[in-house]
DOVEX-116243 format. One line per field, with one value per residue: residue number from 1; residue in three letters; x, y, z of N, C-alpha, C in turn. Coordinates in Angstrom, 1 decimal, padded with zeros to 4 digits. Example, Ala and Ser with C-alpha at 12.3 -4.5 7.8 and 13.67 -1.06 7.14 Angstrom:
BEGIN
pos	1	2
code	Ala	Ser
n_xx	013.2	012.8
n_yy	-005.7	-002.2
n_zz	007.8	007.1
ca_xx	012.3	013.7
ca_yy	-004.5	-001.1
ca_zz	007.8	007.1
c_xx	013.2	012.9
c_yy	-003.3	000.0
c_zz	007.8	007.9
//
This chain:
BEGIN
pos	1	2	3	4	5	6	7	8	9	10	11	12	13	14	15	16	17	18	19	20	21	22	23	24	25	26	27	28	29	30	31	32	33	34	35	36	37	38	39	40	41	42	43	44	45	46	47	48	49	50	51	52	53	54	55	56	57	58	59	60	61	62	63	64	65	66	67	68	69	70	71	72	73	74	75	76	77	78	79	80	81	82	83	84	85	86	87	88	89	90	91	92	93	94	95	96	97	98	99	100	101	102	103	104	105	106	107	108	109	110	111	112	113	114	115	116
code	Unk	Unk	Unk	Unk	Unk	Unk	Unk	Unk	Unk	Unk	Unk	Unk	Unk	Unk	Unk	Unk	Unk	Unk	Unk	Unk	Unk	Unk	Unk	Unk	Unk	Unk	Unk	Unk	Unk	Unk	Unk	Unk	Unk	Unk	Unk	Unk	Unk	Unk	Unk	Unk	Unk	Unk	Unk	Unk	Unk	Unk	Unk	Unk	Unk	Unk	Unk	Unk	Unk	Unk	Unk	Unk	Unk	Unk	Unk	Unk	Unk	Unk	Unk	Unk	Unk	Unk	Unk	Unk	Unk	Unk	Unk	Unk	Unk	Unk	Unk	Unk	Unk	Unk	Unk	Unk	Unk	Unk	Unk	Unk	Unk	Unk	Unk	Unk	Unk	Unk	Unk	Unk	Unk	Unk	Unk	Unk	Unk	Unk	Unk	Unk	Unk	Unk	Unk	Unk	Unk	Unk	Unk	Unk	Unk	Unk	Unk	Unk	Unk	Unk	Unk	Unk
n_xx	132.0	128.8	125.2	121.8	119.0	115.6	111.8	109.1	108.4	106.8	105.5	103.7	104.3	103.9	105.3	106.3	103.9	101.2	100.2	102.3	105.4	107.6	111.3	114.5	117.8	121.0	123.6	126.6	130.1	133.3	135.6	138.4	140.7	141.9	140.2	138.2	139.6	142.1	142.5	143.1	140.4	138.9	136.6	135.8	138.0	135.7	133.5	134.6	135.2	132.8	131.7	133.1	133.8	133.2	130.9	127.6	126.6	124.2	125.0	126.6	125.7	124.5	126.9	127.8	129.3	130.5	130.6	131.6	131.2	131.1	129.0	127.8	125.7	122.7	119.9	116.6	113.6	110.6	107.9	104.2	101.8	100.6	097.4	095.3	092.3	088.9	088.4	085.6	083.3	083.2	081.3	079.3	080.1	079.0	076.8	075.6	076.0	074.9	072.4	072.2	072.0	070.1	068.0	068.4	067.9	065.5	064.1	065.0	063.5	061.1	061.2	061.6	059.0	058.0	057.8	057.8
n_yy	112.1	112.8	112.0	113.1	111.6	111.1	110.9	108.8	105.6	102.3	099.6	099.0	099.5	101.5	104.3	106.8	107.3	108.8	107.2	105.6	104.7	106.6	107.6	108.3	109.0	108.3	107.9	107.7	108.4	107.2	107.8	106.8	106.5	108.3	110.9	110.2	112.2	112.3	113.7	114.3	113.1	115.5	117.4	120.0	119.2	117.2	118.8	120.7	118.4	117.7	119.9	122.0	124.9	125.9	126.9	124.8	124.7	124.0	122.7	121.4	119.0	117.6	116.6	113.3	112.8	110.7	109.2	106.3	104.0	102.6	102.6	102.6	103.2	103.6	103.6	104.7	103.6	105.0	102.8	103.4	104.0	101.3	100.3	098.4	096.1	096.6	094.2	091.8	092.3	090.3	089.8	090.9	088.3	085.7	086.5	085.8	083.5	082.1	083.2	081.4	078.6	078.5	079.1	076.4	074.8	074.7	074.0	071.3	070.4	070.5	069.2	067.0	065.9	066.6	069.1	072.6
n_zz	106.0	106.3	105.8	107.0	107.8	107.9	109.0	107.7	108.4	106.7	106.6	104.5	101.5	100.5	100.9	103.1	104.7	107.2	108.9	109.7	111.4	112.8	111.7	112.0	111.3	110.1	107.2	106.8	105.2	104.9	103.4	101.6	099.8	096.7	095.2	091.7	090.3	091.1	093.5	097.0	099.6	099.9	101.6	100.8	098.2	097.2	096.5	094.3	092.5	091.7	091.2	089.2	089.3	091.8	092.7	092.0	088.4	086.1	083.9	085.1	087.1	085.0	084.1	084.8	086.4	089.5	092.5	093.7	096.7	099.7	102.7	105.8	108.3	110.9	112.5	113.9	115.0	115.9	117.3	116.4	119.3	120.5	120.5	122.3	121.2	122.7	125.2	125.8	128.6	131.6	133.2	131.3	129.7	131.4	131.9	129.5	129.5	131.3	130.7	128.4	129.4	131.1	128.8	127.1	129.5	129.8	127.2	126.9	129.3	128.8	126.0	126.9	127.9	130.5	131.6	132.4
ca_xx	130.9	127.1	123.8	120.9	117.3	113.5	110.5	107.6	107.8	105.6	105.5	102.5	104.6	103.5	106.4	105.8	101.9	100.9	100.6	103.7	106.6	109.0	112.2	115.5	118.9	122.1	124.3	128.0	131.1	134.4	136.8	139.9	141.3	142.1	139.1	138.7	140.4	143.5	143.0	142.7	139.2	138.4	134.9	136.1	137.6	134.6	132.7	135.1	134.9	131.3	131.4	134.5	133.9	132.7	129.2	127.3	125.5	123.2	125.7	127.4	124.1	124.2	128.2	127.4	130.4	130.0	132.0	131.2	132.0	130.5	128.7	127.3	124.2	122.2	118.7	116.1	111.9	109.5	106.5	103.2	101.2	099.9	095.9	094.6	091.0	088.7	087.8	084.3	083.6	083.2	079.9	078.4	080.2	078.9	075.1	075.4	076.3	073.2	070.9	072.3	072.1	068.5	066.9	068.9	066.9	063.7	064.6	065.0	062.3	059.7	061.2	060.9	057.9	058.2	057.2	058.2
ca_yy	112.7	112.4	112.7	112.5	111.3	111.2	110.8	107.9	103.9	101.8	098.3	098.5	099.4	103.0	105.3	108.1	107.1	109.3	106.5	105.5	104.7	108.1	107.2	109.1	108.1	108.7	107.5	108.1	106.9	107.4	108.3	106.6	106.5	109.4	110.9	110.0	113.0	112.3	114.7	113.5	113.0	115.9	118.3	120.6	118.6	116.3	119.4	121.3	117.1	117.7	121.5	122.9	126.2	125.6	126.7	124.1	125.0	123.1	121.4	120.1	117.8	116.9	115.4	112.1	112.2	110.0	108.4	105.0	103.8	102.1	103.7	102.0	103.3	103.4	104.2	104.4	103.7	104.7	102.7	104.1	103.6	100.7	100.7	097.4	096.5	096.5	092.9	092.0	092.1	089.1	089.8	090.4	086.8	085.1	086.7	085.5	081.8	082.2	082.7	080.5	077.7	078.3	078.4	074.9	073.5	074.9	073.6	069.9	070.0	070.5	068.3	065.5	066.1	066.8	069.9	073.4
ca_zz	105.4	106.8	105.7	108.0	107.1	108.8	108.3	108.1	108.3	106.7	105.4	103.9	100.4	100.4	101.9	103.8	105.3	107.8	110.0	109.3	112.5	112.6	111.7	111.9	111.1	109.4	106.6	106.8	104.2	105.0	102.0	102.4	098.1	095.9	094.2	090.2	089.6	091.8	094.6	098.1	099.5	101.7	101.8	099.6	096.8	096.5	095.7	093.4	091.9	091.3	090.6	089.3	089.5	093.6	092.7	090.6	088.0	085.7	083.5	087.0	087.4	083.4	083.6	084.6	087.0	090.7	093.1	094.5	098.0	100.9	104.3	106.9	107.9	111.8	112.2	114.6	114.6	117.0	117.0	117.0	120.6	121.0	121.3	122.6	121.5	124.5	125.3	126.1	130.4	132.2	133.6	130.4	129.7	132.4	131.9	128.3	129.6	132.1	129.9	127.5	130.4	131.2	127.6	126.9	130.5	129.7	126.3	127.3	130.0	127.7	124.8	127.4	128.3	132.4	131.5	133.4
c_xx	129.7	126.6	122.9	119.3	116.4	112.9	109.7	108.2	107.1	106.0	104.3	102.8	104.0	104.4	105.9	104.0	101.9	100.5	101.4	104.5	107.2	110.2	113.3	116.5	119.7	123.0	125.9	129.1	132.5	135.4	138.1	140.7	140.7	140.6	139.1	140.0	142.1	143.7	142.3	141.1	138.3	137.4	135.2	136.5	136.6	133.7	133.2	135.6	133.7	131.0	132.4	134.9	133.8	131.6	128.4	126.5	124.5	124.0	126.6	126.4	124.5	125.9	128.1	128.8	129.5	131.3	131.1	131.9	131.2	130.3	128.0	125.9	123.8	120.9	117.9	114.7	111.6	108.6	105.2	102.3	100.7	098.3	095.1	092.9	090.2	088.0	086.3	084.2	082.7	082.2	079.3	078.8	079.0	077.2	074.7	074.5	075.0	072.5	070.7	071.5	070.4	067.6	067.5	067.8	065.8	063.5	064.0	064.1	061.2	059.8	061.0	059.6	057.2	057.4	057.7	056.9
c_yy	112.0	112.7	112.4	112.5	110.8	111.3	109.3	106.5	103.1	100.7	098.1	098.9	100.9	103.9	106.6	108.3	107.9	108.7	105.6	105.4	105.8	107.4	108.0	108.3	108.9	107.6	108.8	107.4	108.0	107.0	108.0	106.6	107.9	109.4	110.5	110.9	113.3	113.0	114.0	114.1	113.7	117.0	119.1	120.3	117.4	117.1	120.5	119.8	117.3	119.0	122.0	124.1	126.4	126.3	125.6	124.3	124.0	122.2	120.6	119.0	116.9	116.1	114.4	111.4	111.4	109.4	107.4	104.7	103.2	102.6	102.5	103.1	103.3	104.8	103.9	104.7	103.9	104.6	103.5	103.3	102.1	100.4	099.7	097.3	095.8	094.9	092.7	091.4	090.7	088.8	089.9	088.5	085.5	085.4	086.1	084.0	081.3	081.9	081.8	079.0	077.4	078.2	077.2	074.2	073.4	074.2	071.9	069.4	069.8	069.5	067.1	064.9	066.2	067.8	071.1	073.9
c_zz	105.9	105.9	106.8	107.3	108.4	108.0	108.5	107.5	107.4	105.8	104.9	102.2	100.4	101.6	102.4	104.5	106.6	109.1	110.7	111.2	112.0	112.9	111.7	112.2	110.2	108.2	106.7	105.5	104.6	104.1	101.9	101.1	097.3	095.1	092.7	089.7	090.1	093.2	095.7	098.4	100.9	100.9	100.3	098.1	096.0	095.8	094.7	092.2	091.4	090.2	090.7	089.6	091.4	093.5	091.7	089.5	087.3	084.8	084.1	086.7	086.2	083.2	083.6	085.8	088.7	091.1	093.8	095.3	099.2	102.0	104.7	107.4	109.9	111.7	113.1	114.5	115.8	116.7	117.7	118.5	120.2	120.9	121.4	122.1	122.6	124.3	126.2	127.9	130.6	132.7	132.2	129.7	130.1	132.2	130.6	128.5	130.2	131.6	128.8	127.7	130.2	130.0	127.1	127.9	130.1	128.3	126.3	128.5	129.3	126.5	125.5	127.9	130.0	132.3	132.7	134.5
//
């Protein structure tokens, strides 16, 4: 027995965020002991187990019946792109340091009194 599930990522404690990782995946459980009610554990009598009649109707839901059992589970994220932020260019660097350079000299010529 499968189920399969998708949909959105997000550790930011809010499920389903729109900027969310897309995830898709499956849960599976493999049935290997008699259901509660004795009958072995195949498609059909899990759901004539739930819904006797084999449609269910609304006091199906309100029994209170369940079966517990263990699945295993695989799932896969894809993260969103990437988008580096742009780092500042090397020439404006370097013109910074320049002019930095020169008002320090002119700075310390004048405070010593040499004068420019």
């Amino acid at each position: 027995m499968g189920l399969s599930v998708n949909g959105k990522a997000s550790d930011t404690g809010v499920g389903g965020l729109a900027s969310g990782s897309t995830y898709t995946g499956g849960f599976s459980d493999f049935f290997t002991t008699p259901l509660p009610n004795g009958m072995a554990p195949t498609p059909q009598n899990i759901q004539l187990y739930f819904c006797p009649t084999g449609t269910c109707e609304p006091g199906d839901y309100a029994s209170g019946k369940s079966i517990t059992s263990s699945q295993s589970g695989s799932f896969t994220a894809e993260p969103k792109p990437f988008i580096p932020l742009p780092e500042p260019s090397t020439v404006v660097l370097s013109s910074l340091g320049t002019l930095m350079m020169m008002l320090v000299g002119t700075w310390l010529l004048k405070s010593s009194g040499t004068g420019a």
